[in-house]
C-alpha positions in Angstrom: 61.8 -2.9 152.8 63.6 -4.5 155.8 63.0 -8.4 154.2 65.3 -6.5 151.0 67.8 -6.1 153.4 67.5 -9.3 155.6 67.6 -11.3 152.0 70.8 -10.1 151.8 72.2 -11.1 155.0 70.6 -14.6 155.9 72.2 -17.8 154.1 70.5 -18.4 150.9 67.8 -15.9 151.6 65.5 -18.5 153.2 63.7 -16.6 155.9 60.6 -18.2 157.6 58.2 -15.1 158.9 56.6 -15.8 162.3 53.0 -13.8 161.8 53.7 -12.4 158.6 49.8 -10.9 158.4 49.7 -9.6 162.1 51.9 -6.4 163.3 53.6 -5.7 160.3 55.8 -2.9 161.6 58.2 -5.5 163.1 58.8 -8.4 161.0 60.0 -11.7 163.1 61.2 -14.9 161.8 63.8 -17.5 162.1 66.9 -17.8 160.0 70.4 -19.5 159.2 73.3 -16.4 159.5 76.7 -18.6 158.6 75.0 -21.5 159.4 73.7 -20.5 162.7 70.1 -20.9 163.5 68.9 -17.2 164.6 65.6 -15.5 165.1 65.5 -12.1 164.1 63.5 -8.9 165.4 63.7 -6.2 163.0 61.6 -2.8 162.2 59.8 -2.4 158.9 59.8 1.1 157.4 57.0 0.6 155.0 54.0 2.2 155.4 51.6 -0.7 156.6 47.4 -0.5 155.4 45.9 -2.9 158.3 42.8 -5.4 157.3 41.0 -2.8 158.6 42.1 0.1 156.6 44.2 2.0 159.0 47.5 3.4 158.4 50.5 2.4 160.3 53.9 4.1 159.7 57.0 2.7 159.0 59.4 2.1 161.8 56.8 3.1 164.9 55.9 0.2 167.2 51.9 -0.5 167.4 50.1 -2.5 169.7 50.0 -5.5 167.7 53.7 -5.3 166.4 54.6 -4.7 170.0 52.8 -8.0 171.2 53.8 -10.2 168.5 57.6 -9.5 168.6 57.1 -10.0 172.9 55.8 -13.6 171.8 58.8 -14.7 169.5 61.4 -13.4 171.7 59.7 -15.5 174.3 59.7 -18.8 172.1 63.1 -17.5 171.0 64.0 -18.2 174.3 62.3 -21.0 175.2 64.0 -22.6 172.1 67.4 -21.3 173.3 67.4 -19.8 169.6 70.0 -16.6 169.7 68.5 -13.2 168.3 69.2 -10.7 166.2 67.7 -7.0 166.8 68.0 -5.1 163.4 66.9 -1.4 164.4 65.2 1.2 162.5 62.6 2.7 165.0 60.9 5.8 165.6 59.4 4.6 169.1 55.6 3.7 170.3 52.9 4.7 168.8 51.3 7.7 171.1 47.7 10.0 170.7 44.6 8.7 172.5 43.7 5.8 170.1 47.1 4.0 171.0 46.5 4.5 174.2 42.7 3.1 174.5 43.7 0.2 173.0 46.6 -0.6 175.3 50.1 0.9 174.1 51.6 1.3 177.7 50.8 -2.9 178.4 51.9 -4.0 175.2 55.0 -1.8 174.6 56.0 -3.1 178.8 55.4 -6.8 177.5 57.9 -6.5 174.9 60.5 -4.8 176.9 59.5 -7.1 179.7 60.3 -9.9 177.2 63.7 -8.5 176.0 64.9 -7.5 179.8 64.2 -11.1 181.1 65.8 -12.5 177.6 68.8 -15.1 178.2 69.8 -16.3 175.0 72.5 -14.5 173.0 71.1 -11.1 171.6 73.0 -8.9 168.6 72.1 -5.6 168.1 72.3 -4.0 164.9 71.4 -0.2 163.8 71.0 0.2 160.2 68.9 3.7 160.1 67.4 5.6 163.3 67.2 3.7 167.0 65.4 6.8 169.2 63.6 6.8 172.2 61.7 3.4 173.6 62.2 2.1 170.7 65.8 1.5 171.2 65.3 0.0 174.9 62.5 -2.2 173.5 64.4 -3.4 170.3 67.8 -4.5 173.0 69.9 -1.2 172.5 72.9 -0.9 175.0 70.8 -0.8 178.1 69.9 -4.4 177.7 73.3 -5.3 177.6 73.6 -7.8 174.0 76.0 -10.0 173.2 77.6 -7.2 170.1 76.2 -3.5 168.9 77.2 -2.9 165.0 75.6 -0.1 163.6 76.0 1.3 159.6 77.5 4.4 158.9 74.4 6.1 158.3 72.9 5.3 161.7 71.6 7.6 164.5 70.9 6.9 168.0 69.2 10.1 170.1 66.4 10.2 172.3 64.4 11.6 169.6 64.5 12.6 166.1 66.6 15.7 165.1 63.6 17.7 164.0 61.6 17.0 166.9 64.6 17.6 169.1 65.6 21.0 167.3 62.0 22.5 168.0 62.1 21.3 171.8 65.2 23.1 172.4 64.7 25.7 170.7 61.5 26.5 172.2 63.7 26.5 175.8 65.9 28.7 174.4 63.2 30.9 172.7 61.0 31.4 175.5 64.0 32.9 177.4 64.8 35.6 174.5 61.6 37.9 173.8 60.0 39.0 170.6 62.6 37.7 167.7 62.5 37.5 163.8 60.8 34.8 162.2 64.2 34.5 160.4 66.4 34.6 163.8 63.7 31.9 165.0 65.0 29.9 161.8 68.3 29.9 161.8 68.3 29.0 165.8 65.9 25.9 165.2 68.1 24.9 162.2 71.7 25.4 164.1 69.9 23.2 167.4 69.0 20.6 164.4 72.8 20.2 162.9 74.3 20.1 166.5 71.6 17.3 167.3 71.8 15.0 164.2 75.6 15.3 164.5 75.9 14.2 167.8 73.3 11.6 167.4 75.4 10.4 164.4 76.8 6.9 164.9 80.3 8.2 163.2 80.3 11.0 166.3 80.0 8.6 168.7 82.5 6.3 167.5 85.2 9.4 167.2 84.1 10.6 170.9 84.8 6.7 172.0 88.5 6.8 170.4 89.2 10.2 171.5 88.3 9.2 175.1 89.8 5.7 174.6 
């Protein structure tokens, strides 16, 4: 649960939520971090039950999440109120249903909103930051203020498991009739290369070798 995490961090564990019942995949809110006033902009992992029953997982960015955080970061701005991006994303929502109801405007308002942001913006990576999602929560493209990340976190494109199968797929389609064990062991070797070079503690060694 991010607002575990964020109790942790913010001065005295007072956080006010900015539309705590509406997009719950991102929470929102303002903040004191060392006595700075900050808003932060962070992904939930929970597994959210909507008013209307449906499921939304943790750490994917809906329509409604997408929209609200585009508004704070907005009044963030208009406030002159510096923010703080704490990822943990999967990326936008896809399938048809996203899509009817508007996943390609919503997803380009929130971007839209952090592109065009002025105020100071921290990026933090505490678990996975892959695909959109990392452009859309300010990841390095968008230029913030600071990146941290904790050991534990990944930064890729996509997901190690979803990367392995692509790849290996390229790879498999050039090879013929295989075993199903052969298949296997090529799917899982793509999968180690790919979560080790989308581990933050890879990048950081590439960075001092090439430093």
């Amino acid at each position: 649960d991010i607002k575990e995490v964020l109790a942790r961090i913010i001065d005295d564990s007072l956080f006010e939520e900015y539309k705590a019942t509406y997009g719950k995949t991102i929470v929102c809110g303002h903040c004191k971090i060392g006595g700075f006033n900050v808003g932060v902009v962070a992904n939930q992992k929970k597994i959210i039950k909507t008013e209307d029953g449906k499921m939304q997982l943790g750490g994917v960015i809906y329509n409604d999440s997408a929209d609200k955080a585009a508004r704070f970061i907005m009044n963030c701005n208009q406030d002159k109120i510096p923010i703080i991006f704490i990822h943990d994303v999967n990326g936008f929502m896809v399938g048809k249903e996203a899509e009817i109801a508007g996943i390609a405007k919503d997803g380009a308002k929130m971007v839209n909103a952090v592109s065009n942001s002025t105020v100071p913006k921290i990026t933090l990576v505490i678990g996975g930051s892959y695909g959109a999602g990392n452009y859309a929560m300010s990841g390095k493209a968008y230029n913030p203020s600071f990146i941290y990340a904790w050991p534990t976190a990944k930064i890729a494109v996509m997901g190690g498991d979803q990367a392995a199968k692509t790849l290996a797929n390229i790879k498999l389609s050039k090879m013929g009739e295989i075993s199903e064990a052969d298949k296997n062991d090529i799917i899982n070797n793509m999968k180690k290369i790919y979560n080790e070079q989308s581990d933050i503690k890879y990048a950081a060694a590439r960075l001092w070798v090439d430093d």
